[in-house]
C-alpha positions as CSV (number, residue, x, y, z in Angstrom):
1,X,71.4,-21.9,39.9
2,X,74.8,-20.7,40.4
3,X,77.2,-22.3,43.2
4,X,77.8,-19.3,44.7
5,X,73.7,-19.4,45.6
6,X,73.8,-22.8,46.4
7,X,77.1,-22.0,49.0
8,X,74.9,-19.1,50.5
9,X,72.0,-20.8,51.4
10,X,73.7,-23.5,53.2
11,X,75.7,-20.8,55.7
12,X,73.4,-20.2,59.3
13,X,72.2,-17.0,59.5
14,X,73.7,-14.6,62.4
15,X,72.4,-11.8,63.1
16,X,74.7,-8.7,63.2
17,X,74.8,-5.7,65.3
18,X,76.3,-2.5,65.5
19,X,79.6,-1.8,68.0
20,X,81.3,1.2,68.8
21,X,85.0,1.5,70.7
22,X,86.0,4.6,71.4
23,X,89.9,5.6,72.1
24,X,91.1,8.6,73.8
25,X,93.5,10.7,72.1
26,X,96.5,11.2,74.5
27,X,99.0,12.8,72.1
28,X,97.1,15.6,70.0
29,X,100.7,15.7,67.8
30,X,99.9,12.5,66.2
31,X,98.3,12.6,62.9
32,X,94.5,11.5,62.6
33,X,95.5,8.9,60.2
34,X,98.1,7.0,62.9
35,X,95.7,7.1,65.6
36,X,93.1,5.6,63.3
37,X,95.2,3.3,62.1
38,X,96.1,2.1,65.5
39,X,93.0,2.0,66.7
40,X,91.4,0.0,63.5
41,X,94.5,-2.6,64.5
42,X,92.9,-2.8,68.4
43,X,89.4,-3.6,67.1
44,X,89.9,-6.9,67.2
45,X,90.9,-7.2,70.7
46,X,88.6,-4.7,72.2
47,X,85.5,-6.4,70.5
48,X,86.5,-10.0,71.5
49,X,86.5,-8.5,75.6
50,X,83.0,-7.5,74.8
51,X,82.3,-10.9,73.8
52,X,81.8,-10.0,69.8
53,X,83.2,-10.3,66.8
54,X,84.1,-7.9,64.2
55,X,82.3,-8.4,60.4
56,X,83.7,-5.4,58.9
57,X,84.8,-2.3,60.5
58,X,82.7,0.8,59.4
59,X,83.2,4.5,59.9
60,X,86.4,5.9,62.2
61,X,87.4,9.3,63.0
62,X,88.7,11.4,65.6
63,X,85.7,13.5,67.2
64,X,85.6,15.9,69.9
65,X,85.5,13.4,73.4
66,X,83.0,15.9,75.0
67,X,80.2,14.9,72.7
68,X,81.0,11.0,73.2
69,X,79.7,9.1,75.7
70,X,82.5,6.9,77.2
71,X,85.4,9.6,76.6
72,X,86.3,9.7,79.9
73,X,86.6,13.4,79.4
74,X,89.3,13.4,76.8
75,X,89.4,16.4,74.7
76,X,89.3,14.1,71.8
77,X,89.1,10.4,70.9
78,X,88.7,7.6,67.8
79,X,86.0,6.7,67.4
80,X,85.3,3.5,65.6
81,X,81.7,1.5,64.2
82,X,81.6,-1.8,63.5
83,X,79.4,-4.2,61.9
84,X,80.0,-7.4,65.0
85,X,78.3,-10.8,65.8
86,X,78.1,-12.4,69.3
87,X,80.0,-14.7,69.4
88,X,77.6,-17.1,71.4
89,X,75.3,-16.9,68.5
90,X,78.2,-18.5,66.3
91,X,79.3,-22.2,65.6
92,X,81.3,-23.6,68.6
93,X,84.4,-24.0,66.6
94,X,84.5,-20.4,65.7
95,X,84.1,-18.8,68.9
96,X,87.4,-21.5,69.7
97,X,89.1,-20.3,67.3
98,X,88.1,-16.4,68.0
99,X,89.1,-16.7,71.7
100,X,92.3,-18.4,71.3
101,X,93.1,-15.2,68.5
102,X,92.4,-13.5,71.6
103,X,94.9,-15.2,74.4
């Protein structure tokens, strides 16, 4: 047995669940890949007020809002997916350490 099996077995297992922010486009100048890029740098923040915690961020693009629930009836918004845990279902020190990133 290898130690990187070993090292897996001994971490708790979390379940994981899908999240999905969503961003309204206010310039419609501003090239996809800025307001992607600005919202992928807001994850963070907008999954730790929903009391998550971002795994790995999935798909992103800029969609037409009407079709999105939560648009707020922008023409068009980023939309992000995200793998996330909650983080009451993690180890008290890392839910600290998450909500101080977070202050």
């Amino acid at each position: 047995m290898t130690a990187h099996r070993t090292r897996a077995r001994t971490r708790p297992l979390v379940a994981t669940h899908r999240f999905r922010a969503v961003w309204p486009v206010t310039d419609p100048s501003v090239p996809y890949a800025v307001l992607i890029e600005g919202a992928r740098a807001d994850l963070p923040d907008v999954a730790l007020r929903h009391g998550v915690k971002v795994i790995r961020a999935a798909h992103a693009a800029v969609v037409d809002g009407r079709r999105v629930p939560g648009s707020g009836g922008a023409q068009y918004v980023v939309v992000i997916e995200a793998s996330v845990v909650r983080l009451r279902d993690l180890p008290e020190t890392t839910t600290r350490t998450a909500k101080a990133r977070a202050v």
